[in-house]
N, CA and C atoms as a LAMMPS dump frame, in Angstrom:
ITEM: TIMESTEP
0
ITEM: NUMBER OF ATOMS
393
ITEM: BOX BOUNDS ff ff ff
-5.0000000000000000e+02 5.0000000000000000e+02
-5.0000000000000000e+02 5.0000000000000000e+02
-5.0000000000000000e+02 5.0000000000000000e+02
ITEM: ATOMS id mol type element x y z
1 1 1 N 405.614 -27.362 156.121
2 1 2 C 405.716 -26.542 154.948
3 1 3 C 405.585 -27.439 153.716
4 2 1 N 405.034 -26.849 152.761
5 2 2 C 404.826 -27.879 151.791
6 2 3 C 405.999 -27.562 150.511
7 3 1 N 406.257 -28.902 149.943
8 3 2 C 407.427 -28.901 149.172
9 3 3 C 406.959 -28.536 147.638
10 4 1 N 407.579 -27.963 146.706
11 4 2 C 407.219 -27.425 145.811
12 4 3 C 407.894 -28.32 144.466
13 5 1 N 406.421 -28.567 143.814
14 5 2 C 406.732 -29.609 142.923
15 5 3 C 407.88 -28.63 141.478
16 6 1 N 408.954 -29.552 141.752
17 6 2 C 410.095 -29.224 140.759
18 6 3 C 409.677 -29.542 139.186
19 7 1 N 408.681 -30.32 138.934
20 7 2 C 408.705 -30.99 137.478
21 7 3 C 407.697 -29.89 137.353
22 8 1 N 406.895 -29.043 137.716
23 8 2 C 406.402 -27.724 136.958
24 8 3 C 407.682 -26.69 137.209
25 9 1 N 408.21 -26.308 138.266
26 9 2 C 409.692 -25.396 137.968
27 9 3 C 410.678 -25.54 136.516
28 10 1 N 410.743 -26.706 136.787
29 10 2 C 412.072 -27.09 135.667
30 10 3 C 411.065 -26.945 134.002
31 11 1 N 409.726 -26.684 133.993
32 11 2 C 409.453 -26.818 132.886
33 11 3 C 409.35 -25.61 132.475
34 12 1 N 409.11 -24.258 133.441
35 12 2 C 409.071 -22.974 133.557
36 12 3 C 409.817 -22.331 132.378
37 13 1 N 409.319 -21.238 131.949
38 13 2 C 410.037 -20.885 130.9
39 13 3 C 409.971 -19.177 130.767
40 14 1 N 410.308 -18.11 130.149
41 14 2 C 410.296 -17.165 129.971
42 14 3 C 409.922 -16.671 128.639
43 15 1 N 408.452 -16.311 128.297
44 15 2 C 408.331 -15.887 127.249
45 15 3 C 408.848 -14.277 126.705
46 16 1 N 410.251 -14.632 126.116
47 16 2 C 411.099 -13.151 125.56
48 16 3 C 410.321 -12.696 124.38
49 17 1 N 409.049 -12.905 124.04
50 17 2 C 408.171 -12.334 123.336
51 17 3 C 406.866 -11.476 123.361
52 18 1 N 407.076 -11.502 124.946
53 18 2 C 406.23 -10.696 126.189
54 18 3 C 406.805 -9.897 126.952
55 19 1 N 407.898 -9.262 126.954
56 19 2 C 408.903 -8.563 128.138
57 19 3 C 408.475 -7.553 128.077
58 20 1 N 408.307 -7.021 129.722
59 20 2 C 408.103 -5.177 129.879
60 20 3 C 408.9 -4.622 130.256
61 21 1 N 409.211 -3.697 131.021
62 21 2 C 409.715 -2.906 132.03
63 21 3 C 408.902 -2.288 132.604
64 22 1 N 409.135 -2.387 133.704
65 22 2 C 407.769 -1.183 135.106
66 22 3 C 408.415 -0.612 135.139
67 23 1 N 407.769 0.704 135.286
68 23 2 C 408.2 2.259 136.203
69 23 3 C 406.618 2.35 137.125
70 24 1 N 407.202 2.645 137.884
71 24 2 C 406.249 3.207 138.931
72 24 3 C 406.123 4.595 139.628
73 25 1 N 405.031 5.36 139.172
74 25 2 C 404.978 6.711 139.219
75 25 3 C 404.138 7.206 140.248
76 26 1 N 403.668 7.989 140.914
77 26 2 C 402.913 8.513 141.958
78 26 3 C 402.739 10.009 142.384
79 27 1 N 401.673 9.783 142.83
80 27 2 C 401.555 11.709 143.767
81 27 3 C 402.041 11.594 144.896
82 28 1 N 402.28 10.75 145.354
83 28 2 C 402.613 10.808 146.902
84 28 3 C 401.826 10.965 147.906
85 29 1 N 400.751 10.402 147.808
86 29 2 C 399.764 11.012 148.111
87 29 3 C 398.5 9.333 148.18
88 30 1 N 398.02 8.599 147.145
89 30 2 C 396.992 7.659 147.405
90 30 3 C 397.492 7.224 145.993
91 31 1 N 397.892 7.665 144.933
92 31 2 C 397.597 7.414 143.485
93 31 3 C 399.075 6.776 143.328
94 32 1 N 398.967 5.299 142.557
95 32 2 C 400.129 4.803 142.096
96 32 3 C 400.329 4.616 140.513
97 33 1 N 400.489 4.697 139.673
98 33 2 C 400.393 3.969 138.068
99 33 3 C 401.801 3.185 137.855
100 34 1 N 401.468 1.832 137.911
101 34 2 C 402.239 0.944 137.084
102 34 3 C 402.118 1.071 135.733
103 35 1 N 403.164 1.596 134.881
104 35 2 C 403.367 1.449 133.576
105 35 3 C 404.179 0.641 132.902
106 36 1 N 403.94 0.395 132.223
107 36 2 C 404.649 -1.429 131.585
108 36 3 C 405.226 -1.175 130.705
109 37 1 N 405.817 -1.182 130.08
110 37 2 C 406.82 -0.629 128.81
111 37 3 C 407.283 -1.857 127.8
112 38 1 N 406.524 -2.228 126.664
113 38 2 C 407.321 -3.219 125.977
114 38 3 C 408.644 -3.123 125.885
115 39 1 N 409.459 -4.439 126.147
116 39 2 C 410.492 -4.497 125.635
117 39 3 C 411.207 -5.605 124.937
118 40 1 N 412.387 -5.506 124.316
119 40 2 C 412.827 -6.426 123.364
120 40 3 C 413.867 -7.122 124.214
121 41 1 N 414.339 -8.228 124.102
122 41 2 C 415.316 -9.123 124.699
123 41 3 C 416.457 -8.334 124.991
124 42 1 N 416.747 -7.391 124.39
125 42 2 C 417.998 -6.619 124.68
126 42 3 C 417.511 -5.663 125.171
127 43 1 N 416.778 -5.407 125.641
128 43 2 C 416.396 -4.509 126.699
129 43 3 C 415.771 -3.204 125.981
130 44 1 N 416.474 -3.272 124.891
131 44 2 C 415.827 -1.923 124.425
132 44 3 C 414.211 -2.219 123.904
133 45 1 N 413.72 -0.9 123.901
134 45 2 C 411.758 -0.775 123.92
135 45 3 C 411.263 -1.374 122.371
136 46 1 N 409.822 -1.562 122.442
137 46 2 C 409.968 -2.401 121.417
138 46 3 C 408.21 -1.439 121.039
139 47 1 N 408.734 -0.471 120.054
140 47 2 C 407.964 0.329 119.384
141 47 3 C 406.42 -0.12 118.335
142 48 1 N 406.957 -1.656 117.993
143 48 2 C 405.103 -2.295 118.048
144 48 3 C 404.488 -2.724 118.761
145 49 1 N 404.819 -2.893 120.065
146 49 2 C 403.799 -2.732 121.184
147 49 3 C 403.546 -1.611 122.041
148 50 1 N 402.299 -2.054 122.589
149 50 2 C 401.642 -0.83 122.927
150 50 3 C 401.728 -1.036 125.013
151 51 1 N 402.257 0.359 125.537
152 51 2 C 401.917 0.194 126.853
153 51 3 C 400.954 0.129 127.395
154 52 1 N 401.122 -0.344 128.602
155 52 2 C 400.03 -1.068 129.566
156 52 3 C 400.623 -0.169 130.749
157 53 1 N 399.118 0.197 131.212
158 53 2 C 398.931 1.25 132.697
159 53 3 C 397.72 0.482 133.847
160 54 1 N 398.29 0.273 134.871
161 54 2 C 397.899 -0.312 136.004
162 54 3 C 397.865 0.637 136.797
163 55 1 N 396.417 0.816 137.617
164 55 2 C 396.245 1.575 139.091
165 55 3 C 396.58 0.993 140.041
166 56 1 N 397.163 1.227 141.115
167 56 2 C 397.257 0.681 142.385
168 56 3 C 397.059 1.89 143.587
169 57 1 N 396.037 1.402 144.772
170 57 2 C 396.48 1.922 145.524
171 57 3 C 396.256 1.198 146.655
172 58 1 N 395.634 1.939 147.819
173 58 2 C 395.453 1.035 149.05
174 58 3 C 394.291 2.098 149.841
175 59 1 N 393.06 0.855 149.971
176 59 2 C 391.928 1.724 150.575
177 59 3 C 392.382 1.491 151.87
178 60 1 N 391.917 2.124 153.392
179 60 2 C 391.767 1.642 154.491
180 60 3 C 390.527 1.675 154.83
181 61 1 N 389.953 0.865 155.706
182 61 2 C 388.321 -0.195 155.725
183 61 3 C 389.134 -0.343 157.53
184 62 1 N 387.764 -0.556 157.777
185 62 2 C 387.446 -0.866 158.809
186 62 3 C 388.069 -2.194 159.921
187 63 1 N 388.574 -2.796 158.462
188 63 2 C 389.197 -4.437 158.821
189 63 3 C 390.766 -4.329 158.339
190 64 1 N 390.627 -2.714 158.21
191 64 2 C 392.567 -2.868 157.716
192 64 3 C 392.849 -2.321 156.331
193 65 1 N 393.743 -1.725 156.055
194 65 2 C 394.067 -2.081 154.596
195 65 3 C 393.866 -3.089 153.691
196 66 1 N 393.234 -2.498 152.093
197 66 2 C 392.665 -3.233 151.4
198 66 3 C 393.651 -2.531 150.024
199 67 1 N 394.491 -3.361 149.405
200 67 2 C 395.474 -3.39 148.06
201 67 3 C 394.23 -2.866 147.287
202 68 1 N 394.531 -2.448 146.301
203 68 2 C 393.536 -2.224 144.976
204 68 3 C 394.384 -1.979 143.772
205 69 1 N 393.815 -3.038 142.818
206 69 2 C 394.7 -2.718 141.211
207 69 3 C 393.399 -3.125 140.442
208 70 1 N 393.817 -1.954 139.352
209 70 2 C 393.101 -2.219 138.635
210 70 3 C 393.289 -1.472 136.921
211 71 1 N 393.225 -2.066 135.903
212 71 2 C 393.751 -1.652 134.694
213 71 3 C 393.128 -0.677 134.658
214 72 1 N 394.244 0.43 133.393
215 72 2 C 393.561 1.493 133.454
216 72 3 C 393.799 1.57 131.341
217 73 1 N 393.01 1.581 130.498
218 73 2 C 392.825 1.704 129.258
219 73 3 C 393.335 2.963 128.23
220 74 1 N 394.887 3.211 128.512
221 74 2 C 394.95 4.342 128.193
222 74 3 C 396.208 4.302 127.142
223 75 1 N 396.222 4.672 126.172
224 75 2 C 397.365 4.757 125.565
225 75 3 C 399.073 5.853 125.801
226 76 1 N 398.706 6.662 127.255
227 76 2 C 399.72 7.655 127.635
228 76 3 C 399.643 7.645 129.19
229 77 1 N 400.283 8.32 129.866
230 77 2 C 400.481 8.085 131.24
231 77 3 C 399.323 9.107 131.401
232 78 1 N 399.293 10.428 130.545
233 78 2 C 398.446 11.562 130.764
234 78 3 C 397.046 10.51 130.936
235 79 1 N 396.546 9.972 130.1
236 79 2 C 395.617 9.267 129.574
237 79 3 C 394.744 8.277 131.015
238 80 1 N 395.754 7.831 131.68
239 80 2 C 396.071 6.791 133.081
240 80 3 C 395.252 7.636 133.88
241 81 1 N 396.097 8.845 133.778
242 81 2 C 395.829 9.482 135.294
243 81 3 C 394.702 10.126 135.201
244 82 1 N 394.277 10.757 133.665
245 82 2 C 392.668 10.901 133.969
246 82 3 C 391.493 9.664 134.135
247 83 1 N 392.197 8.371 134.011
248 83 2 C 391.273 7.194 134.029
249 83 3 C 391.492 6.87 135.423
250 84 1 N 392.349 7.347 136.262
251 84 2 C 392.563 6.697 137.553
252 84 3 C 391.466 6.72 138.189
253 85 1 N 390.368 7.967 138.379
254 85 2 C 389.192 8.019 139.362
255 85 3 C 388.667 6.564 139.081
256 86 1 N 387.973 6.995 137.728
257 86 2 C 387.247 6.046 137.564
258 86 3 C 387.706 4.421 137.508
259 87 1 N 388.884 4.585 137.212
260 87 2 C 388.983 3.033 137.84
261 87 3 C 388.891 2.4 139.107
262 88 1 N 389.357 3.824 140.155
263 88 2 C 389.014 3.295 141.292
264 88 3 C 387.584 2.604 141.867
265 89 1 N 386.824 4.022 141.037
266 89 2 C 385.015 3.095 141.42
267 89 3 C 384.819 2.345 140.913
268 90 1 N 385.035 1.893 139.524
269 90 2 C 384.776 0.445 139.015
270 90 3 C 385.586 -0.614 140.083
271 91 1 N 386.875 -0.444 140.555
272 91 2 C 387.423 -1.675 141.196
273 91 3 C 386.677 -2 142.437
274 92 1 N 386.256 -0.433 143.217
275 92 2 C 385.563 -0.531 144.559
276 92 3 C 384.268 -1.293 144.223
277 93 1 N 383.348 -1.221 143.341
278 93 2 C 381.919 -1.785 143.189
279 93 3 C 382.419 -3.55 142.972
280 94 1 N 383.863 -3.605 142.121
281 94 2 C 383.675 -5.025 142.201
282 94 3 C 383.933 -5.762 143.203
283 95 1 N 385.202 -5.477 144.437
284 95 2 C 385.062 -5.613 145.6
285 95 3 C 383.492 -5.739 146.402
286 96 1 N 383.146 -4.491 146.188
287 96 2 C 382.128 -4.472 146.868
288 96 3 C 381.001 -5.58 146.839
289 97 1 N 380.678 -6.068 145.211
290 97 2 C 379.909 -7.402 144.878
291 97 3 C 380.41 -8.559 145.134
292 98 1 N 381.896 -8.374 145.041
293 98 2 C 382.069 -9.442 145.781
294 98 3 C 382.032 -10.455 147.213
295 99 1 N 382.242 -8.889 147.952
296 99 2 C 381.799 -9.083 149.845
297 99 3 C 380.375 -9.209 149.72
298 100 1 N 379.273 -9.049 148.828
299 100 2 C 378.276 -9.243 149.124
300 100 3 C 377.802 -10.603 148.849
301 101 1 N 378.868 -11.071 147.627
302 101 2 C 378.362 -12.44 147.014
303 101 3 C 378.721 -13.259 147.835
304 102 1 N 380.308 -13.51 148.932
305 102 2 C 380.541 -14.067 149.718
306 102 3 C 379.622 -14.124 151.092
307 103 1 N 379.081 -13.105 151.584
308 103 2 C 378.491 -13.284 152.328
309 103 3 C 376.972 -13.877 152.485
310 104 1 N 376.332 -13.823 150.916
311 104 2 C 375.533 -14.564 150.464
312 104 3 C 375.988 -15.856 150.732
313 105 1 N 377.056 -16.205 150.205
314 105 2 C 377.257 -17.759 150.379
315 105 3 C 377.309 -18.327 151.819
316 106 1 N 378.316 -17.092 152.726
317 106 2 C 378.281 -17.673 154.134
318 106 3 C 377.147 -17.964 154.661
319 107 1 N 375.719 -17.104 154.318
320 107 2 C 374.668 -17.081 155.089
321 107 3 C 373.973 -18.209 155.04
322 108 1 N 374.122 -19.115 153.284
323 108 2 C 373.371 -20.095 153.007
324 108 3 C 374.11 -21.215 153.822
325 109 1 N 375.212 -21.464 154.35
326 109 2 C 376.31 -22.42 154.913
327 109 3 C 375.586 -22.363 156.528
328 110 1 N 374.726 -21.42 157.256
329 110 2 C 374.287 -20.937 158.08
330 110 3 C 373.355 -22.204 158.617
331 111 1 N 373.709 -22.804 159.486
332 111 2 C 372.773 -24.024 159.898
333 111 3 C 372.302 -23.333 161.609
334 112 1 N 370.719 -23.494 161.298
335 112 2 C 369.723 -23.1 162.936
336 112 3 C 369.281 -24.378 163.363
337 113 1 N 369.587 -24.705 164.311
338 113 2 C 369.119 -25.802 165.14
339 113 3 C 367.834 -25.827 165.121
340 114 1 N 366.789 -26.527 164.753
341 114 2 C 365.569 -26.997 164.869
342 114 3 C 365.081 -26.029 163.976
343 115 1 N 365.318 -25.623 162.886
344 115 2 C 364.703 -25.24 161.742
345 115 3 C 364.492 -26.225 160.651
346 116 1 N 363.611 -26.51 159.84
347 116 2 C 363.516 -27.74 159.014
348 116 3 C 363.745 -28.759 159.505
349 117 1 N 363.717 -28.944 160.904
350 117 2 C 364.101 -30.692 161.174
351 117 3 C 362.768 -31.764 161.131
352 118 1 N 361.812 -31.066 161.584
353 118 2 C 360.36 -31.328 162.091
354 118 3 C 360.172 -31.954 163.419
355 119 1 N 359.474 -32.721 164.034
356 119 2 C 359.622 -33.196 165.586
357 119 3 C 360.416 -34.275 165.868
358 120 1 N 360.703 -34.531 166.736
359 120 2 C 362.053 -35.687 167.202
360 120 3 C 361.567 -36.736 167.044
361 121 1 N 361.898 -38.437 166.789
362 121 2 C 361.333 -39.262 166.324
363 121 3 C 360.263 -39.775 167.607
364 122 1 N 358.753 -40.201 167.104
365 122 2 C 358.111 -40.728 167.755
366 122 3 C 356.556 -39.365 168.251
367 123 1 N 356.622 -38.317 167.254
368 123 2 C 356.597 -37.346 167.628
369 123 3 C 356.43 -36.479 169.259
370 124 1 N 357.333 -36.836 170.252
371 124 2 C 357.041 -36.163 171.232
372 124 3 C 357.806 -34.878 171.245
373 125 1 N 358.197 -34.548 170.36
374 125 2 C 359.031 -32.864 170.53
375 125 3 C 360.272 -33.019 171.231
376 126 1 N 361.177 -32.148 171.335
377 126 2 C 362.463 -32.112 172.149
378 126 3 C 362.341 -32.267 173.517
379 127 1 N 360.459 -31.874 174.168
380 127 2 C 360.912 -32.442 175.79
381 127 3 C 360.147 -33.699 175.583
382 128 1 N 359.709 -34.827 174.693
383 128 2 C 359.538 -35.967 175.033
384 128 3 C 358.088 -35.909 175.389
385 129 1 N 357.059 -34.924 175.019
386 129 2 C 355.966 -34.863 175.353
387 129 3 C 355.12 -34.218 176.861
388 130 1 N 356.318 -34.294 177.66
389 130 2 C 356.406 -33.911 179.002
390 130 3 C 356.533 -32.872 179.401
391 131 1 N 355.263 -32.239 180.106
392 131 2 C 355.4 -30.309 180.334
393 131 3 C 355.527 -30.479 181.296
C-alpha cells in the first residue's frame, strides 16, 4: 500500500470562501440533481452567490454500470430538470468520443508480427530460403 505524503496533507487547507451545501433530489427513478447551495462560514446561505446544479445518474452498458455527471446551467432546480435530458446526451457523446479516442490509441499500440519488418537478415525469408 502506498504511504501518503503528509507534507501535501498538513499544507491542505479549506477555502471558507467557497462553501456549499448539497441536497440531493431525485425521481426515483434514473434522474439525480446535485444542488450546491452557497454558503457562509456559519452555515447560513450566502445570497451573492449563485447555485450550482449537477446531473448524476447511472447508465447500464454492456460492461456494467457506467456513473454519469454532468453540469447542468441553470439558475433554479425547475431550470436543472428541464436541462437534465440534454445533459445527459451531451455527457453520453463525450463518453462516447472518448471510447472511441481510446481505442484509437489501443489500435495504434497494436503490433503484427511480420508487418513492416521486411525479410530476415541475409534475405532468405523466415524459412531460410528452403521450400
Amino acid at each position: 500500500m502506498a504511504e501518503a505524503d503528509l507534507g501535501s496533507v498538513e499544507s491542505m487547507s479549506v477555502d471558507v470562501e467557497n462553501l456549499y451545501r448539497e441536497e440531493s433530489i431525485t425521481d426515483l427513478q434514473a434522474a439525480t440533481i446535485r444542488q450546491l447551495i452557497p454558503v457562509k462560514i456559519d452555515g447560513s446561505e450566502d445570497p451573492s452567490r449563485s447555485r450550482r446544479f449537477i446531473g448524476d445518474t447511472t447508465l447500464m452498458t454492456q460492461m456494467g454500470p457506467i456513473p454519469v455527471q454532468f453540469p447542468l446551467d441553470a439558475e433554479t432546480l425547475e431550470g436543472a430538470c428541464e436541462l437534465f435530458p440534454e445533459g445527459i446526451k451531451g455527457a453520453i457523446e463525450k463518453l462516447n468520443e472518448r471510447a472511441r479516442e481510446m481505442a484509437r490509441e489501443e489500435a495504434s499500440r497494436i503490433v503484427v508480427p511480420g508487418q513492416g519488418q521486411g525479410p530476415a537478415p541475409g534475405g532468405a525469408g523466415l524459412l531460410g530460403g528452403k521450400f
